[in-house]
Steps between C-alpha positions, in 0.01 A plus 500: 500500500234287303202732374183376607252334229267752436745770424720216287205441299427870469866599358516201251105558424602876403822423323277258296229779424822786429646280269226330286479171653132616570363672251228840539121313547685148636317288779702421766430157653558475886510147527766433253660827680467263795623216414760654278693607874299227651335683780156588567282744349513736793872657389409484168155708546707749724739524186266577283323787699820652555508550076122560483582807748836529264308565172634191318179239565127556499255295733202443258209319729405188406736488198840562717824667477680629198752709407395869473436587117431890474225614221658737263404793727658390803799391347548882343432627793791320697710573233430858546559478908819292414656776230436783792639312790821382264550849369495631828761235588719633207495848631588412830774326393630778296505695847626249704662189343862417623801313359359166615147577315651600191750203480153293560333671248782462234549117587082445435561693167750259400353160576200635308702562192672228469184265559308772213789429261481127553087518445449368853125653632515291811836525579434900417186542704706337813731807407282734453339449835829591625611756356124694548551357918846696461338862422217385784794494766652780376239738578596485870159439562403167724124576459525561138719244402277212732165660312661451146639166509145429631343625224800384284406119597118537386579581144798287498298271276372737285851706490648138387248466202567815330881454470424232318409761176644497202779748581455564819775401692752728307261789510495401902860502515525865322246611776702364758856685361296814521369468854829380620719815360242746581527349883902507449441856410284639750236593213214462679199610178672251232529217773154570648359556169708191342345240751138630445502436196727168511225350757167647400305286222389748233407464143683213293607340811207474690295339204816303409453390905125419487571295214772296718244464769206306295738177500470566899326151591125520695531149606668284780814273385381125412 
């Protein structure tokens, strides 16, 4: 079944946002939206309300639409929501995790070593967004697991920049061996614990993150 225009635009529109094609503070432009699928502007203004109401764009009157950029505040403050909501995920999943969930889990962990050990940040943060999706479904908890990939996709962008640190994909990786046995082990603290601290920005990282963020463009492309 062909997906009608609006939500067509919407899913390749977020994709674009999740994975840097749009930057943090970039204009979107509706027209070249428009004639980029060659439709009118009326699926392409329902597309992007559906990722104002998302999080991901901002309607700024008389200037337009851009892709949400968070002040310093708000983005440690979502990073504090998102280290709660994923810890909780990781003690569920020490509870209730199956066969299936672990086999998911350990199959995440892999594909994110091996694109670590080949230096690969985009081909890791594809990974990574798995293998954190993994521990989501393994809570066994629909509502929970729809409310963090939600929150998951609005700092996609800024989640993205920071494994680009110096060092911090195999620091990443260690995290994620951690979180993964702890889950395989039923040890609810460590895992819980683990993924706080792997997700929440705190000292070295967050400033190392901030620094990322000032080459963030303000400006519309061409």
């Amino acid at each position: 079944m062909t997906l009608p225009t609006a939500q067509r635009i919407r899913m390749a529109l977020e994709n674009d946002i999740v994975d840097g094609v749009y930057a943090p503070g970039e204009r979107i432009d509706p027209d070249r939206l428009a004639a980029s699928y060659g439709c009118s502007r009326t699926p392409v203004r329902e597309a992007l309300q559906a990722l104002e109401t998302s999080g991901l764009l901002q309607v700024m009157p008389k200037r337009g639409t851009f892709v949400t950029r968070l002040d310093i505040n708000e983005l440690m403050q979502r990073f504090e929501v998102m280290a709660e909501m994923e810890s909780l995920c990781a003690r569920l999943a020490c509870r209730r995790a199956d066969a299936a969930d672990n086999d998911r889990i350990a199959i995440s962990l892999t594909a994110c070593a091996e694109a670590a050990g080949a230096g690969d940040s985009d081909r890791y943060y594809v990974e990574n967004t798995h293998f954190h999706q993994a521990i989501y479904h393994a809570s066994h908890n629909a509502f929970l697991e729809a409310e963090t990939v939600r929150l998951q996709t609005m700092l996609q962008p800024y989640r993205r920049r920071q494994l680009q640190a110096k060092g911090r994909l195999r620091r990443s990786l260690d995290e994620h061996r951690l979180i993964a046995a702890a889950i395989r082990d039923g040890d609810e603290a460590t895992a819980a614990q683990t993924m706080t601290d792997h997700v929440l920005m705190q000292g070295e990282r967050f400033r190392d993150l901030v620094a990322l963020l000032e080459h963030f463009p303000t400006a519309s492309r061409g």
